[in-house]
C-alpha positions as CSV (number, residue, x, y, z in Angstrom):
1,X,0.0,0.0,0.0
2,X,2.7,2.2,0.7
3,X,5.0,1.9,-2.3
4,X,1.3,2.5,-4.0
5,X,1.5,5.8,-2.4
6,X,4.7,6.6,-3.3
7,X,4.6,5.5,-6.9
8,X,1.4,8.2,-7.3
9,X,3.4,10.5,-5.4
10,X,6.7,10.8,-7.8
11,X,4.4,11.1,-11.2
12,X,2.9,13.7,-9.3
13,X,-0.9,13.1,-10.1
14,X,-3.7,12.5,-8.2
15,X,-5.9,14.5,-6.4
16,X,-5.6,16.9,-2.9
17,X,-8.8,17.9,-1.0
18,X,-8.1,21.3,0.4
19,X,-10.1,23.7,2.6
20,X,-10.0,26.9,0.7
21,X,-10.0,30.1,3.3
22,X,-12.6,33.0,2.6
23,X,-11.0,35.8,0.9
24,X,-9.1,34.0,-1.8
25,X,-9.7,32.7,-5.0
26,X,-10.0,29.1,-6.5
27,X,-6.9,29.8,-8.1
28,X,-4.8,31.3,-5.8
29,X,-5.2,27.9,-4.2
30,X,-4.0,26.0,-7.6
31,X,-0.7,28.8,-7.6
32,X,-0.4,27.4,-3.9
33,X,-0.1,24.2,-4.9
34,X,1.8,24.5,-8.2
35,X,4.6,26.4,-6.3
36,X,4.3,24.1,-3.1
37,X,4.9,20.6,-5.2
38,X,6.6,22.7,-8.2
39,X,4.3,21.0,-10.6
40,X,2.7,23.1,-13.0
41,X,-0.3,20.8,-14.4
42,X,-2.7,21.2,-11.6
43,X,-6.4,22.6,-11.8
44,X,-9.3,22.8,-9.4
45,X,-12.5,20.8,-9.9
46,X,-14.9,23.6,-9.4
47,X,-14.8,26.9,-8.1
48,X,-15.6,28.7,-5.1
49,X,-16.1,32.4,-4.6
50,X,-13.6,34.4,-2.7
51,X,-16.2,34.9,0.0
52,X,-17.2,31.2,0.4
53,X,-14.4,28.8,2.1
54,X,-14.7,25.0,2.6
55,X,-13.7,21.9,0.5
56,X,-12.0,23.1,-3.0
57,X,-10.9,19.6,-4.9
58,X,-7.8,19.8,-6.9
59,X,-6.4,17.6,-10.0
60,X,-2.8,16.8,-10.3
61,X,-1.2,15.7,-13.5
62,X,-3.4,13.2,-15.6
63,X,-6.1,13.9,-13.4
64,X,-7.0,17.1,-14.7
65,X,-9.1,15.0,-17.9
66,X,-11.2,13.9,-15.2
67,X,-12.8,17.4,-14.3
68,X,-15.9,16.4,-16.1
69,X,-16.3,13.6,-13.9
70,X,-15.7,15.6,-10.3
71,X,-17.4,18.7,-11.7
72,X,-20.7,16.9,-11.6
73,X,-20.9,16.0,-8.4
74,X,-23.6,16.7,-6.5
75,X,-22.6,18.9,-3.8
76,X,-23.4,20.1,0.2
77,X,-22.9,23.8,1.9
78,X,-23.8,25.2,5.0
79,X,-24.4,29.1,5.2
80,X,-25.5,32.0,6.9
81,X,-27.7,34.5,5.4
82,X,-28.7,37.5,7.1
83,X,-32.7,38.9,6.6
84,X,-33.7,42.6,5.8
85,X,-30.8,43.4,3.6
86,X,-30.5,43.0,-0.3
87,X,-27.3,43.7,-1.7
88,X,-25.8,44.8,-5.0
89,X,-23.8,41.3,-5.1
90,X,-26.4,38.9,-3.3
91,X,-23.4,38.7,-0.1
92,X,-22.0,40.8,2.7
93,X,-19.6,42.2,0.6
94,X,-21.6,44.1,-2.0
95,X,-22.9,47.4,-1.3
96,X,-26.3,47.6,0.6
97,X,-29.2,48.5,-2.1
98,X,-32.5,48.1,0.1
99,X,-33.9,47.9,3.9
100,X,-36.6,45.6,4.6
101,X,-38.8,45.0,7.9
102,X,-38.2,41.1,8.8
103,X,-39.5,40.9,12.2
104,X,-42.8,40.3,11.7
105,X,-42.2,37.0,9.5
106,X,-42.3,33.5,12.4
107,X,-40.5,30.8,12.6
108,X,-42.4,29.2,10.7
109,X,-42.9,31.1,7.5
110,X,-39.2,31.1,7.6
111,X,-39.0,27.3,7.6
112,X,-41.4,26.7,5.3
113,X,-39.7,29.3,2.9
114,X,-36.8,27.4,3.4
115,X,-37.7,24.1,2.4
116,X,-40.3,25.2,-0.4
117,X,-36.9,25.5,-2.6
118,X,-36.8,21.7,-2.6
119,X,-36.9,19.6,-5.6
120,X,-36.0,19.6,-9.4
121,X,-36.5,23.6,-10.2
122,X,-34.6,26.5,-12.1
123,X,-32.2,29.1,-11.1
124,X,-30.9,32.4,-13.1
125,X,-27.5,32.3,-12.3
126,X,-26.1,35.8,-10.2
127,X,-23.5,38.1,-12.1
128,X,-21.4,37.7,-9.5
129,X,-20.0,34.5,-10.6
130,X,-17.6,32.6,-12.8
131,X,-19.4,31.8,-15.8
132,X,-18.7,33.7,-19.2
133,X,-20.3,35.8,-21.6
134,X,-18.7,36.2,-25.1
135,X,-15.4,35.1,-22.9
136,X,-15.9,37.7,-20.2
137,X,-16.2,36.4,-16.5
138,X,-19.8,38.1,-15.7
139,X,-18.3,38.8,-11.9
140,X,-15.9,40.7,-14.4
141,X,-18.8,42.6,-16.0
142,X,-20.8,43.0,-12.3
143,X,-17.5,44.7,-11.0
144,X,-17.6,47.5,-14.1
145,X,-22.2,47.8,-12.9
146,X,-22.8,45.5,-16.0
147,X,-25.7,43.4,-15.7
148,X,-26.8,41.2,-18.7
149,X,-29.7,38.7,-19.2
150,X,-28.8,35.1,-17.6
151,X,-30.7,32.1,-19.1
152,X,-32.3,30.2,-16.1
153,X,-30.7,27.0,-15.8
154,X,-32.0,23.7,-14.4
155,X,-30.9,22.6,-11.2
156,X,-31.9,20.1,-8.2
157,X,-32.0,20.6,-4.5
158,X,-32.4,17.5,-2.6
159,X,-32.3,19.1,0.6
160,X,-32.9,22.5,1.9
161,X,-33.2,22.9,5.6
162,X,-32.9,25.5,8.4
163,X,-30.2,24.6,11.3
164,X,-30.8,28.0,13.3
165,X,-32.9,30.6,13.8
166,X,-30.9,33.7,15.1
167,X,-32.4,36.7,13.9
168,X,-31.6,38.5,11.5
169,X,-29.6,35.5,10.3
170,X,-30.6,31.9,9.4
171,X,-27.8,29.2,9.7
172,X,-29.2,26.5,6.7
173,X,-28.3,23.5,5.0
174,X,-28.2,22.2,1.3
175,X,-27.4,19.2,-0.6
176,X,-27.7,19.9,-4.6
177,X,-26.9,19.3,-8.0
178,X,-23.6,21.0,-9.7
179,X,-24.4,24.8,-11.1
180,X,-26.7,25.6,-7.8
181,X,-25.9,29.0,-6.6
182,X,-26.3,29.3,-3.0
183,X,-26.0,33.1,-2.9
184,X,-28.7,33.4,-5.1
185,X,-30.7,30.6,-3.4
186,X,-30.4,33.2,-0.3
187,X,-31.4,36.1,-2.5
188,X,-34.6,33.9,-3.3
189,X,-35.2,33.3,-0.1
190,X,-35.4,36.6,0.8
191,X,-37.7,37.5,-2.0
192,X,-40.0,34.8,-1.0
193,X,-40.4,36.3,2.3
194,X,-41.0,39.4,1.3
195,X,-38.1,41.0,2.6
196,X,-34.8,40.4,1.0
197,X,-31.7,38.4,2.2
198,X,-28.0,38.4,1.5
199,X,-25.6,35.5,2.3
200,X,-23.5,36.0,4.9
201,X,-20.9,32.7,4.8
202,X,-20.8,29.9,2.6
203,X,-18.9,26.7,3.5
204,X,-18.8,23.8,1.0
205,X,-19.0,20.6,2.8
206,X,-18.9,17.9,0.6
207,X,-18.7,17.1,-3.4
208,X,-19.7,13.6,-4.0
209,X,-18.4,11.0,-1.3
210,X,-15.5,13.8,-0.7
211,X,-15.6,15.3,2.5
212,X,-14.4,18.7,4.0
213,X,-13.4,16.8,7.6
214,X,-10.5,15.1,5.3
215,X,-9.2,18.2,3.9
216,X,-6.0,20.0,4.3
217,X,-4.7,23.7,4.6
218,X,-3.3,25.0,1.8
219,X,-0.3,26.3,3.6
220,X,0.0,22.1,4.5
221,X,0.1,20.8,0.3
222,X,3.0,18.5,-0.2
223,X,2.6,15.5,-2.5
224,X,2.3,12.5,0.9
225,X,-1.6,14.3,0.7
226,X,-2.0,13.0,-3.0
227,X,-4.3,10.6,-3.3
228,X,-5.6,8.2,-6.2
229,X,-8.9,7.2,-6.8
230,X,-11.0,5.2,-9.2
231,X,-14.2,5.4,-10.7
C-alpha cells in the first residue's frame, strides 16, 4: 500500500482535498499548490467564490481530464444568510441597495420558505459568478455595474433545511446538484419572504463521497496528501 502511495506521489498526479480560506480565490489555491509541489499541471474541480471557504478539490497531473467527472458531483454547503438586507452582489460584501422589515415574519414562515426551494426547479445564475459571456467572466462585468440577461438553468436541490434561527440571520443547509448558486438561493429566499436576504458565509461541505473533515490547509500541500482514486 505504501509503495502505491509513493509511486502516485513521484508522477505527481492525483488529487488533494483542500479547505479553501474566505477571501481568496479558487486559483490562488492552484498557484499554492503549483509552487508548493513545483508542478505546473494542476487545476481545481470547481470553483468557489472568494467569500465562500470550505472543500476546493484539486487535480494533479493526468487527473485534470477527469474534471468532467468531479465537476458533476452533487454537492453540500452550509451558510449564513442574514434577513432585511438585499445587496448589489447577493453577499456581505456588496454594497447595501434596500432595507426591509423582517420581524414580523415566524418561525415558521421562515421554515417553510426554506424548504419550499426543494426539488427539481430553475435558477438564473447571479452576475457575481464565474461563468462567461462572449469570454468575459460576468463577476468581471458586475465589478464595471454591467448586468446582462442570464438564461435560467436547471438545477436540483435534494435538501434545503434551516439549522438555526438567530435573527436577523438563518444558519441552513443544502445538498444539490452541480451549477446551484447558494447566494442566489439566499437572494430567493429573501424574496419569498417578502423582505430580501443576503448570504453571509458559505462553506462547502462535501462534493460527491469527498468530505471537508479530510481536507487539508493549503499552507499544508506536499505531495504524501495526494491521493488516487478510481471510478
Amino acid at each position: 500500500m505504501e509503495r502505491n502511495k509513493q509511486q502516485v506521489n513521484s508522477k505527481k498526479e492525483g488529487i488533494l482535498l483542500v479547505d479553501k480560506p474566505a477571501g481568496i480565490t479558487s486559483h490562488d489555491v492552484v498557484d499554492i499548490a503549483r509552487k508548493k509541489l513545483n508542478f505546473r499541471k494542476i487545476g481545481h474541480a470547481g470553483t468557489l467564490d472568494p467569500l465562500a471557504q470550505g472543500l476546493l478539490i484539486l487535480l494533479v497531473g493526468s487527473y485534470t481530464k477527469k474534471f468532467t467527472k468531479f465537476a458533476g458531483f452533487d454537492k453540500d454547503y452550509s451558510g449564513i444568510l442574514k434577513l432585511g438586507e438585499v445587496t448589489s452582489t447577493g453577499d456581505s460584501e456588496g454594497e447595501i441597495l434596500e432595507r426591509k422589515e423582517y420581524r414580523d415574519i415566524s418561525d415558521q414562515q421562515i421554515k417553510e420558505a426554506v424548504e419550499s426551494f426543494q426539488g427539481a426547479t430553475e435558477q438564473i445564475p447571479p452576475m457575481v459568478s464565474a461563468l462567461r459571456k462572449k469570454g468575459q467572466r460576468l463577476y468581471k462585468l458586475a465589478r464595471k455595474g454591467v448586468v446582462i440577461e442570464r438564461k435560467p438553468r436547471k438545477i436540483n436541490i435534494y435538501n434545503c433545511s434551516l439549522e438555526n434561527i438567530s435573527r436577523p440571520y438563518l444558519h441552513f443547509y443544502v445538498c444539490c446538484s452541480k451549477g446551484t448558486y447558494i447566494r442566489k438561493l439566499a437572494e430567493d429566499i429573501g424574496e419569498k419572504l417578502g423582505c430580501g436576504a443576503h448570504v453571509t458565509k458559505i462553506v462547502r461541505e462535501k462534493i460527491g463521497p469527498f468530505n471537508l473533515n479530510n481536507s487539508i490547509k493549503p499552507e499544508s500541500i506536499d505531495e504524501t496528501h495526494l491521493q488516487k482514486v478510481t471510478f
